[in-house]
GUVEXSE-993875 format. One line per 8 residues: number of its first residue (from 1); their letters; for each residue x, y, z of N, C-alpha, C, O. Coordinates in nm, 3 decimals, padded with zeros to 5 digits. Layout:
NUM	a	X:Y:Z:X:Y:Z:X:Y:Z:X:Y:Z ~ ...
This chain:
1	xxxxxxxx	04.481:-01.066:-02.403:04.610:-01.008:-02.432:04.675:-01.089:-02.544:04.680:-01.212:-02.533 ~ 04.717:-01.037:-02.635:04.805:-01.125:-02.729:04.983:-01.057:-02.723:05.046:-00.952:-02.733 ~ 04.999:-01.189:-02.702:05.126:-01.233:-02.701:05.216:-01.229:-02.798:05.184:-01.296:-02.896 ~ 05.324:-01.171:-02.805:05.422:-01.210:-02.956:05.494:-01.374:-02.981:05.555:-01.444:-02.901 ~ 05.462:-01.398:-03.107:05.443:-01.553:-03.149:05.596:-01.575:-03.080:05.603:-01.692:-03.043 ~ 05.731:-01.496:-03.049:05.848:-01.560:-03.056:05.906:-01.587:-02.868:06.000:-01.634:-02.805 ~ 05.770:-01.519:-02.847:05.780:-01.558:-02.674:05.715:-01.692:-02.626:05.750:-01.771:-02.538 ~ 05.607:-01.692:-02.714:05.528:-01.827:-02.721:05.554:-01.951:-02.738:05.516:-02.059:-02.692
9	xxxxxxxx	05.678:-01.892:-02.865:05.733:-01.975:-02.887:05.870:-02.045:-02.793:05.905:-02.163:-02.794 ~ 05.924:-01.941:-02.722:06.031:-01.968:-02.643:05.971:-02.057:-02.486:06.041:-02.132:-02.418 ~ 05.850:-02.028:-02.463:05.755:-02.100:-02.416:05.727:-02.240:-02.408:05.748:-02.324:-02.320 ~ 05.665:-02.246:-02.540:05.626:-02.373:-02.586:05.755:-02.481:-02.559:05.743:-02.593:-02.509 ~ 05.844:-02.438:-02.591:06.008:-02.499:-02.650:06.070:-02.538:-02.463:06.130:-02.634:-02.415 ~ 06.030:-02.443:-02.418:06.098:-02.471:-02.212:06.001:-02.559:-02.167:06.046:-02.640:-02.086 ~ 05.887:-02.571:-02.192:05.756:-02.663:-02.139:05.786:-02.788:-02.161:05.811:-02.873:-02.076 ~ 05.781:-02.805:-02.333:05.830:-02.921:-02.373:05.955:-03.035:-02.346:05.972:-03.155:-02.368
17	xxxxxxxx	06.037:-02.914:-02.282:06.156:-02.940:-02.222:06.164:-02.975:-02.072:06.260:-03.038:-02.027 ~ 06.091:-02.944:-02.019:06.064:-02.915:-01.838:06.024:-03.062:-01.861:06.100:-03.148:-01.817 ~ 05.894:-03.105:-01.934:05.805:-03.218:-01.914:05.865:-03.330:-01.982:05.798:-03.431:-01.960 ~ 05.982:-03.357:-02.068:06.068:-03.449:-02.060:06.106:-03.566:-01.960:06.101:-03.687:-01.981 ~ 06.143:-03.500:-01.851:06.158:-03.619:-01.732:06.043:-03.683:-01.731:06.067:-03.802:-01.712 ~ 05.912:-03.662:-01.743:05.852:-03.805:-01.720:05.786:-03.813:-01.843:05.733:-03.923:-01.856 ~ 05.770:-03.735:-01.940:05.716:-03.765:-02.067:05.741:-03.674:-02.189:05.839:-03.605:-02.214 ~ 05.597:-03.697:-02.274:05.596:-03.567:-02.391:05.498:-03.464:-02.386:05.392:-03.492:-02.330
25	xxxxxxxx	05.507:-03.397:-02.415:05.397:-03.285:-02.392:05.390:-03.188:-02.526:05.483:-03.125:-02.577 ~ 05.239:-03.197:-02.571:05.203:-03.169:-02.681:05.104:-02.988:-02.688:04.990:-02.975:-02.644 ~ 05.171:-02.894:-02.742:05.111:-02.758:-02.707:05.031:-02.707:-02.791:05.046:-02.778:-02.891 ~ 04.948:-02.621:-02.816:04.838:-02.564:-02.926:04.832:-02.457:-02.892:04.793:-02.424:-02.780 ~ 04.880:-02.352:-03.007:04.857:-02.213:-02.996:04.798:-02.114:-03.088:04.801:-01.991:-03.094 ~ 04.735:-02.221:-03.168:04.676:-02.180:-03.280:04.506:-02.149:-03.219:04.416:-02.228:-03.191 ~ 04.511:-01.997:-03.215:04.363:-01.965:-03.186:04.259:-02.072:-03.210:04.204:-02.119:-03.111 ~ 04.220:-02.122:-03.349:04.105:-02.230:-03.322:04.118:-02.301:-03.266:04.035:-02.346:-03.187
33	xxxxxxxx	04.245:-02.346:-03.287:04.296:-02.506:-03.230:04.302:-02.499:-03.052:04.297:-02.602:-02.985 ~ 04.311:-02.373:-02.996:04.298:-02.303:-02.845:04.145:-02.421:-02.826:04.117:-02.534:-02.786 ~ 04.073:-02.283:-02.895:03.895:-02.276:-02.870:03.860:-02.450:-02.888:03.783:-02.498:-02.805 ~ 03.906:-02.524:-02.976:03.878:-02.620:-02.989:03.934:-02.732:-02.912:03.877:-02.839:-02.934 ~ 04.033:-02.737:-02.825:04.064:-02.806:-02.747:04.059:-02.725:-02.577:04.115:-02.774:-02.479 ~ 03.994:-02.616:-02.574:03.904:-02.529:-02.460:03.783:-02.619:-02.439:03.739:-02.673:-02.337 ~ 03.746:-02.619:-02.552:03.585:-02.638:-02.532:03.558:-02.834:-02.542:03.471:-02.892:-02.477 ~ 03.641:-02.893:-02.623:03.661:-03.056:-02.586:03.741:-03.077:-02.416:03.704:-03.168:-02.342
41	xxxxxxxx	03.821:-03.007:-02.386:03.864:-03.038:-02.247:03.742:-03.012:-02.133:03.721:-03.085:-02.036 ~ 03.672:-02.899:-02.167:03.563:-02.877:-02.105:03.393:-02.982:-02.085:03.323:-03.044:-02.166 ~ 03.381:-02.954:-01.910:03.245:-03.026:-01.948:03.141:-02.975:-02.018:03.144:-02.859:-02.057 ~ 03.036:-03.057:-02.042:02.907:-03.004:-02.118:02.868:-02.931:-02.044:02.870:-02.829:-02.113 ~ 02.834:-02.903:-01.957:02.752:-02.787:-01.928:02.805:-02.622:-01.909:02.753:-02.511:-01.901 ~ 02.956:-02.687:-01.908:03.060:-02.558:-01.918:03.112:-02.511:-02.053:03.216:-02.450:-02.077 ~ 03.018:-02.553:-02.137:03.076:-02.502:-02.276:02.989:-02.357:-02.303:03.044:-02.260:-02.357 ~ 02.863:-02.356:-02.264:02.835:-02.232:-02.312:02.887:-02.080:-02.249:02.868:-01.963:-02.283
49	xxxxxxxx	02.962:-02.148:-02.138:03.064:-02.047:-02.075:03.118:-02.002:-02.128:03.099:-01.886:-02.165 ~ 03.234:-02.089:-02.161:03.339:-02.065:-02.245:03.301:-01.977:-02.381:03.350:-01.868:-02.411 ~ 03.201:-02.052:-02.455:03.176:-01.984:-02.605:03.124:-01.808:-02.549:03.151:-01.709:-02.616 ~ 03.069:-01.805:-02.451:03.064:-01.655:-02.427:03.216:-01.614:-02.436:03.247:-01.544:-02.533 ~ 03.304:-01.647:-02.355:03.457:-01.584:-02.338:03.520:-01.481:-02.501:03.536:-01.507:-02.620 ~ 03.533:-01.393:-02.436:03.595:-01.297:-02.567:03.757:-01.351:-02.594:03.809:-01.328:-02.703 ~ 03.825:-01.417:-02.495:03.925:-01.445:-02.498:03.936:-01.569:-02.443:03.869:-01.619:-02.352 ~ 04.045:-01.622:-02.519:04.088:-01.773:-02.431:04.237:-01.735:-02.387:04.301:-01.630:-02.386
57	xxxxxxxx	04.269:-01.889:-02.347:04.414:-01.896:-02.291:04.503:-01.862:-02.409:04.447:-01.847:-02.517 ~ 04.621:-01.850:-02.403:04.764:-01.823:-02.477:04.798:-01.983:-02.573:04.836:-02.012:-02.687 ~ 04.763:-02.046:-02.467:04.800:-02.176:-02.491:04.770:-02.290:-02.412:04.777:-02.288:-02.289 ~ 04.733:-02.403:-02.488:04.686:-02.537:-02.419:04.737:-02.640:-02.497:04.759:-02.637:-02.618 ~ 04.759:-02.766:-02.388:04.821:-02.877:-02.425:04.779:-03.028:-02.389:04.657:-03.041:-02.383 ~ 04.851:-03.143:-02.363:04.822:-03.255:-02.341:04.982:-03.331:-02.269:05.085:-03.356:-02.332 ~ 04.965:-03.347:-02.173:05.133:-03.401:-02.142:05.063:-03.574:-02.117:04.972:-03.614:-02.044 ~ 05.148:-03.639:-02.206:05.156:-03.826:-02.217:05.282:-03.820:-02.077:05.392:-03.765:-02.069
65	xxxxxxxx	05.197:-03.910:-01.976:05.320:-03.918:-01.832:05.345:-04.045:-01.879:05.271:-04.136:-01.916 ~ 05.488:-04.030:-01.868:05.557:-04.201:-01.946:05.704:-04.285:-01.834:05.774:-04.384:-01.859 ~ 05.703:-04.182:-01.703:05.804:-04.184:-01.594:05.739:-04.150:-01.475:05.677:-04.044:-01.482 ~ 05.735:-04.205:-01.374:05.805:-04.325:-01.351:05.711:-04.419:-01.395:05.763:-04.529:-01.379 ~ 05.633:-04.428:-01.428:05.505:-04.531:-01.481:05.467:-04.458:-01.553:05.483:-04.337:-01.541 ~ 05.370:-04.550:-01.710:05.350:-04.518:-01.766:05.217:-04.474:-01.746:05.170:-04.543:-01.655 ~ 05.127:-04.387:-01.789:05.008:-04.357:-01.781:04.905:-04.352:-01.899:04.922:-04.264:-01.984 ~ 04.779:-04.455:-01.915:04.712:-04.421:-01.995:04.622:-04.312:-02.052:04.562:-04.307:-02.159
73	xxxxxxxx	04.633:-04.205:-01.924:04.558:-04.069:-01.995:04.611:-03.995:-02.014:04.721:-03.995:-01.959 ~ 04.579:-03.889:-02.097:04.674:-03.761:-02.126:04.603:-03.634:-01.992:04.491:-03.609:-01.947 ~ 04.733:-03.588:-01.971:04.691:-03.482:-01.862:04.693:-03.336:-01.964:04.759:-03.329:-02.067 ~ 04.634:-03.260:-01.927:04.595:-03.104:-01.961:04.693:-02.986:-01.926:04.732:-02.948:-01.816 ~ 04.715:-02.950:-02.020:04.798:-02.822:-01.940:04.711:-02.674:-02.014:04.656:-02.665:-02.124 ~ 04.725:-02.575:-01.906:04.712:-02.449:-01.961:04.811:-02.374:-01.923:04.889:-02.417:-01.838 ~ 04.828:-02.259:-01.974:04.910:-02.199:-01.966:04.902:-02.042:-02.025:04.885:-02.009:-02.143 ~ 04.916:-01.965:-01.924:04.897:-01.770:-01.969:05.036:-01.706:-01.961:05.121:-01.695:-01.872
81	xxxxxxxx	05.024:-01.667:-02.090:05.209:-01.597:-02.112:05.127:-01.452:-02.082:05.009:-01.419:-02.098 ~ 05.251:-01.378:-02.030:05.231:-01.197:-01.995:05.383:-01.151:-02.077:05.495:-01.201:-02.061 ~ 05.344:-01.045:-02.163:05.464:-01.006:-02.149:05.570:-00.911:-02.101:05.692:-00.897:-02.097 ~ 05.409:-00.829:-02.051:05.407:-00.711:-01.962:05.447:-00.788:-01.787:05.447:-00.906:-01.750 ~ 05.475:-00.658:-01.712:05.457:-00.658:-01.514:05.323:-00.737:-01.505:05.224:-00.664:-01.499 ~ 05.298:-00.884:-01.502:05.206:-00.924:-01.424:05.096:-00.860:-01.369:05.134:-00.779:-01.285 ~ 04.954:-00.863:-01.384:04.869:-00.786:-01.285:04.777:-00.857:-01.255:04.733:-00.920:-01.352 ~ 04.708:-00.882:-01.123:04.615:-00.932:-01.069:04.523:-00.992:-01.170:04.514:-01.115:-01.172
89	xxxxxxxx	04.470:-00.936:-01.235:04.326:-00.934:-01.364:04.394:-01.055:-01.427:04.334:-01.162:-01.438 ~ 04.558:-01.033:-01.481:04.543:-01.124:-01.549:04.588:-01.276:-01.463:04.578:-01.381:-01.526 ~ 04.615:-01.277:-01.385:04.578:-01.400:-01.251:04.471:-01.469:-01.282:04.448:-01.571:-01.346 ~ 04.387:-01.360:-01.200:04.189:-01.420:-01.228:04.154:-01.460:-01.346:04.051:-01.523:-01.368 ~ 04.245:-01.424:-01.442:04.189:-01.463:-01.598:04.207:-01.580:-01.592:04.109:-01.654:-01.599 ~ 04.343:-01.635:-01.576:04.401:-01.726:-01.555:04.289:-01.882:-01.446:04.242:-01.993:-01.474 ~ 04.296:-01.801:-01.335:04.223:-01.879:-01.267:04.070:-01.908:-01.303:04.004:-02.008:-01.277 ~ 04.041:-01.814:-01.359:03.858:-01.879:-01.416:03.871:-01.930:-01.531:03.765:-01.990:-01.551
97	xxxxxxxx	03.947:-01.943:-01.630:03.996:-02.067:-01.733:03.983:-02.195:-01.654:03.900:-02.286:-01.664 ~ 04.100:-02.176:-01.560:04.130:-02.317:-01.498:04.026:-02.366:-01.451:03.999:-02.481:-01.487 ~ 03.953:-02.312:-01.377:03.829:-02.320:-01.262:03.740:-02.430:-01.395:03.760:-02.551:-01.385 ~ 03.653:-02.383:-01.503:03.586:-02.385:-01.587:03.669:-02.529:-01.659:03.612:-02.635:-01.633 ~ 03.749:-02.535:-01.713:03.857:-02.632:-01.764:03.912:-02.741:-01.674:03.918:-02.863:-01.692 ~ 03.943:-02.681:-01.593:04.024:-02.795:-01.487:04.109:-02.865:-01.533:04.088:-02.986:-01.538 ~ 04.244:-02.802:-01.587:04.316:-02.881:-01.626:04.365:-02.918:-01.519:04.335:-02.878:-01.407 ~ 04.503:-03.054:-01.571:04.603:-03.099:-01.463:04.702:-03.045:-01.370:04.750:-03.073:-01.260
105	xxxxxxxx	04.718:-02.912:-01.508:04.855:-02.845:-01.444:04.832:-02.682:-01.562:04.821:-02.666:-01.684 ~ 04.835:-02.602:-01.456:04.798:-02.438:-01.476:04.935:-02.374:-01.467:05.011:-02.389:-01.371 ~ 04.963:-02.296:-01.582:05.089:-02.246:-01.578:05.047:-02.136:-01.611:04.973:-02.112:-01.706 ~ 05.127:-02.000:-01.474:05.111:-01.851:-01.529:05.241:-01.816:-01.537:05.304:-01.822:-01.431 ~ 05.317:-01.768:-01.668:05.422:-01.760:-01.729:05.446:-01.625:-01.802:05.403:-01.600:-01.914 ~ 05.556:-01.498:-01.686:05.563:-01.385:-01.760:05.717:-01.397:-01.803:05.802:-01.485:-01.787 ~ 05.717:-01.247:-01.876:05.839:-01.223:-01.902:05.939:-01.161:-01.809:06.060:-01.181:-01.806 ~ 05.838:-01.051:-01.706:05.929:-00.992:-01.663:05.810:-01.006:-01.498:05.692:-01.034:-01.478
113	xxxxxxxx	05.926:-00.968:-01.415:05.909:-00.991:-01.288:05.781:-00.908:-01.225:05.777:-00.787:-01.243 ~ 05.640:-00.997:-01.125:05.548:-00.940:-01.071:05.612:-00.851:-00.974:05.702:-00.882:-00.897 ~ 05.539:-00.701:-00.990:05.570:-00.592:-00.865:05.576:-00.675:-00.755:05.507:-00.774:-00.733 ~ 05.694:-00.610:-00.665:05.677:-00.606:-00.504:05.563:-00.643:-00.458:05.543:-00.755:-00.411 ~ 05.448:-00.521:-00.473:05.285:-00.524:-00.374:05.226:-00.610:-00.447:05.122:-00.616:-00.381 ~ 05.205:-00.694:-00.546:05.100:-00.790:-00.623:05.204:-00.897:-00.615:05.161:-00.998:-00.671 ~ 05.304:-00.911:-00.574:05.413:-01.052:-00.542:05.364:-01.055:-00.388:05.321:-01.165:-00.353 ~ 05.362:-00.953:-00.289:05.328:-00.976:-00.162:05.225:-01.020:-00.156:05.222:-01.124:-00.090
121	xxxxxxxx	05.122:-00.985:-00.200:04.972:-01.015:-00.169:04.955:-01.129:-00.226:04.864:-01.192:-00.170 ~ 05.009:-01.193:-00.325:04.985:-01.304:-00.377:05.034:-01.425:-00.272:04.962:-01.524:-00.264 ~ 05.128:-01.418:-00.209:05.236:-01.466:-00.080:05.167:-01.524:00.016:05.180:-01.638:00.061 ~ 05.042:-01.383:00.067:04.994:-01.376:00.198:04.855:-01.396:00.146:04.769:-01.358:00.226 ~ 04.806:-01.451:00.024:04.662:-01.482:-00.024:04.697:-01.626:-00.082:04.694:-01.611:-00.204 ~ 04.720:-01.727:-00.061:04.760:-01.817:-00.098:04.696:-01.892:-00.201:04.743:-01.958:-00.293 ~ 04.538:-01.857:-00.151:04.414:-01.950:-00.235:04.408:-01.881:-00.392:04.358:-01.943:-00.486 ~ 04.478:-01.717:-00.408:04.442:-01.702:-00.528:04.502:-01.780:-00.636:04.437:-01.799:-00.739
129	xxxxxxxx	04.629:-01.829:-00.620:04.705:-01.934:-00.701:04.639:-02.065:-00.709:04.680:-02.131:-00.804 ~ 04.550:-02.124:-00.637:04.443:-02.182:-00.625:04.329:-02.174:-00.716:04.273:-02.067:-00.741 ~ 04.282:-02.321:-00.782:04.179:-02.311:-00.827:04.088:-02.476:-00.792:04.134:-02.589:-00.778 ~ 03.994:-02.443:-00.787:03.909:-02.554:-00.743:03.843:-02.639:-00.898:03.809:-02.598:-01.009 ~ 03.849:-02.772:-00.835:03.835:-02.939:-00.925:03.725:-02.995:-00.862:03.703:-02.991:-00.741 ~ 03.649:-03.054:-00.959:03.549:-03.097:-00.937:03.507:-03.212:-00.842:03.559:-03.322:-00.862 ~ 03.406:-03.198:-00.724:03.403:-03.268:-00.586:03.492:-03.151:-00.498:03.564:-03.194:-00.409 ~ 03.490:-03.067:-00.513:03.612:-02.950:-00.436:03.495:-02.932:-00.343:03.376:-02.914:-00.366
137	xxxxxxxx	03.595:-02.947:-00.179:03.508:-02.851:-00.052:03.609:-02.769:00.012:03.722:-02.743:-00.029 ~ 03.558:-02.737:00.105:03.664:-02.622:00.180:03.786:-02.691:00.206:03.891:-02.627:00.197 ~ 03.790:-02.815:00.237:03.937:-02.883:00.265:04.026:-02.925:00.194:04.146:-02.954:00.204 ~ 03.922:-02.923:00.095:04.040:-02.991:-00.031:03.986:-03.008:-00.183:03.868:-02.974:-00.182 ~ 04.020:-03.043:-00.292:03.993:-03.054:-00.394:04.055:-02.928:-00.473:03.979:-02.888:-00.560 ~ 04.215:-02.834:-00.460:04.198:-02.764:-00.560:04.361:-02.793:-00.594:04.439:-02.868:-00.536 ~ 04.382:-02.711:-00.701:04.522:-02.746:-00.775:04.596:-02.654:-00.785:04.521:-02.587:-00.857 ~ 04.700:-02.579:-00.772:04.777:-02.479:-00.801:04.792:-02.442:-00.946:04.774:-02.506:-01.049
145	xxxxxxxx	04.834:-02.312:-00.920:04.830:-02.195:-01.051:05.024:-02.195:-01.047:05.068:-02.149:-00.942 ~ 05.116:-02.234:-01.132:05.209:-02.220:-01.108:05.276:-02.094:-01.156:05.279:-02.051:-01.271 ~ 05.315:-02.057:-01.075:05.386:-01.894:-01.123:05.513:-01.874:-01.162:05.588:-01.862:-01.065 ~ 05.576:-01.864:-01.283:05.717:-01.886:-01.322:05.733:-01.724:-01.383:05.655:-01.628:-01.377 ~ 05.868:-01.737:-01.441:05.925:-01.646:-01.517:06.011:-01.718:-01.608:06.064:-01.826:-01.582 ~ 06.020:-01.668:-01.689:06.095:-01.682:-01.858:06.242:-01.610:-01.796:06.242:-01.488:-01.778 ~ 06.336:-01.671:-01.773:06.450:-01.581:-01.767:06.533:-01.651:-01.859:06.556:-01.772:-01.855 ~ 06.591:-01.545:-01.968:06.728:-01.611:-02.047:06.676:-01.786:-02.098:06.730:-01.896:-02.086
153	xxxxxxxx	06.542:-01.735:-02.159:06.529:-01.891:-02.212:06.511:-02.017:-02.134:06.518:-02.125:-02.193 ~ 06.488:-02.012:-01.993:06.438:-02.041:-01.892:06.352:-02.035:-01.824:06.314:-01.924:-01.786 ~ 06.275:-02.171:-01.773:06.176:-02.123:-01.724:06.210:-02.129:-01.561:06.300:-02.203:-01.519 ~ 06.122:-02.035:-01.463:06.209:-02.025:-01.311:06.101:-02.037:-01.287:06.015:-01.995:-01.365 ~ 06.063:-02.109:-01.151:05.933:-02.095:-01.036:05.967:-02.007:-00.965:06.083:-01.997:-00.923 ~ 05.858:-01.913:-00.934:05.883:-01.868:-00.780:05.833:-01.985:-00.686:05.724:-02.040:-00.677 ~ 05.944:-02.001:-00.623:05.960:-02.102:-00.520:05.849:-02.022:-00.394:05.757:-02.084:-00.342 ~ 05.876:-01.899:-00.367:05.754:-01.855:-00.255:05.567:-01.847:-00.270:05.478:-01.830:-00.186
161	xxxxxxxx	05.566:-01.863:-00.373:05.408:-01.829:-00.445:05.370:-01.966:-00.478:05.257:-02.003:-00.447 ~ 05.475:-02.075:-00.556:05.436:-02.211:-00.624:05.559:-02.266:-00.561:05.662:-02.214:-00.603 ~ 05.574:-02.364:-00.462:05.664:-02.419:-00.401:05.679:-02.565:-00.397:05.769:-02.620:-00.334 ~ 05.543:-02.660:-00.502:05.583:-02.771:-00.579:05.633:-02.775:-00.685:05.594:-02.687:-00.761 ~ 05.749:-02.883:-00.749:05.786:-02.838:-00.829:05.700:-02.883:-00.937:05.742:-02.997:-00.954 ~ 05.614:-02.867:-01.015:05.536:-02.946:-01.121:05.595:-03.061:-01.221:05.521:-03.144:-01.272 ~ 05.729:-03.057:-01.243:05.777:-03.121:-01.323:05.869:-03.219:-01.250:05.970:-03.253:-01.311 ~ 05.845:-03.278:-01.109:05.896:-03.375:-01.031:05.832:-03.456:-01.066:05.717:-03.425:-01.098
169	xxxxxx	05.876:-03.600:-01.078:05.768:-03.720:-01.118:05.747:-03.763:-01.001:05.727:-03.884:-01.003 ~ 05.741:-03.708:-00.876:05.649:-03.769:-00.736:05.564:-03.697:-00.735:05.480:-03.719:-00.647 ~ 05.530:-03.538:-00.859:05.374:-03.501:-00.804:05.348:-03.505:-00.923:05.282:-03.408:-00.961 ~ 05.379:-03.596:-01.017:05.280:-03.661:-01.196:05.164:-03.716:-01.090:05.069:-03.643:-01.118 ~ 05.124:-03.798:-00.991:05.032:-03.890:-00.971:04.937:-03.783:-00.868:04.834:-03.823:-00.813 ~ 04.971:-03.691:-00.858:04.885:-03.602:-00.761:04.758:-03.515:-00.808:04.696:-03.448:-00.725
């Protein structure tokens, strides 16, 4: 799906802003610059995955955690803008990026509000916001898909679907 550059941009600009409290956070939305920091975030054996993919993410980044401690690695962000009603497909898109990538922190970011029946099911399916990290078993090892909305230049969680807040500096170390 492509995105219009001035949503992306309103995007980029709330992220950067959200991830303030404990640091800086650096975004790439420049198609190569996507593919090329897709495929360096990625392991070796998951690159020829990816280079199949007809499409990548919207956008990918690097957040420097500098609060409450400083941190020497850079953490990963992805992130899928919609600008359309949300739909399942593009979830799973979302989630087999992440899956394949494994970033730190997965952001699914529309404009306008998921239907009723694909907000319910998402509610009462918990694992699809879920994606699994490497050493992952049935008990544990996966990371949340965070589900927001863009309102008025804002970014909002749904608190019922994603109910950590990502940008608390008690879950930077998680």
């Amino acid at each position: 799906m492509t995105t219009d550059k001035e949503l992306m941009k309103r995007v980029e600009t709330q992220l950067k802003k959200s991830f303030e409290a404990v640091g800086s956070c650096e975004l790439f939305m420049d198609p190569d610059m996507i593919k090329e920091k897709v495929i360096e975030s990625a392991k070796e054996l998951a690159r020829p995955v990816i280079e199949s993919w007809e499409q990548y993410p919207e956008m990918i980044g690097e957040v420097s955690i500098e609060k409450p401690l400083p941190s020497a690695s850079k953490r990963t962000v992805l992130v899928e803008i919609v600008s359309d009603r949300p739909t399942l497909k593009e979830v799973y898109r979302l989630k087999r990026y992440a899956e394949v990538i494994t970033p730190d922190y997965s952001f699914f970011i529309s404009e306008k509000p998921f239907d009723d029946e694909i907000k319910l099911f998402l509610r009462e399916n918990t694992h699809v916001l879920k994606y699994l990290i490497e050493g992952a078993t049935a008990f544990s090892g996966s990371k949340p898909i965070v589900a927001m909305s863009l309102e008025e230049d804002n970014l909002v969680r749904d608190e019922d679907m994603s109910p950590a807040d990502p940008f608390d500096p008690k879950h930077m170390w998680t």
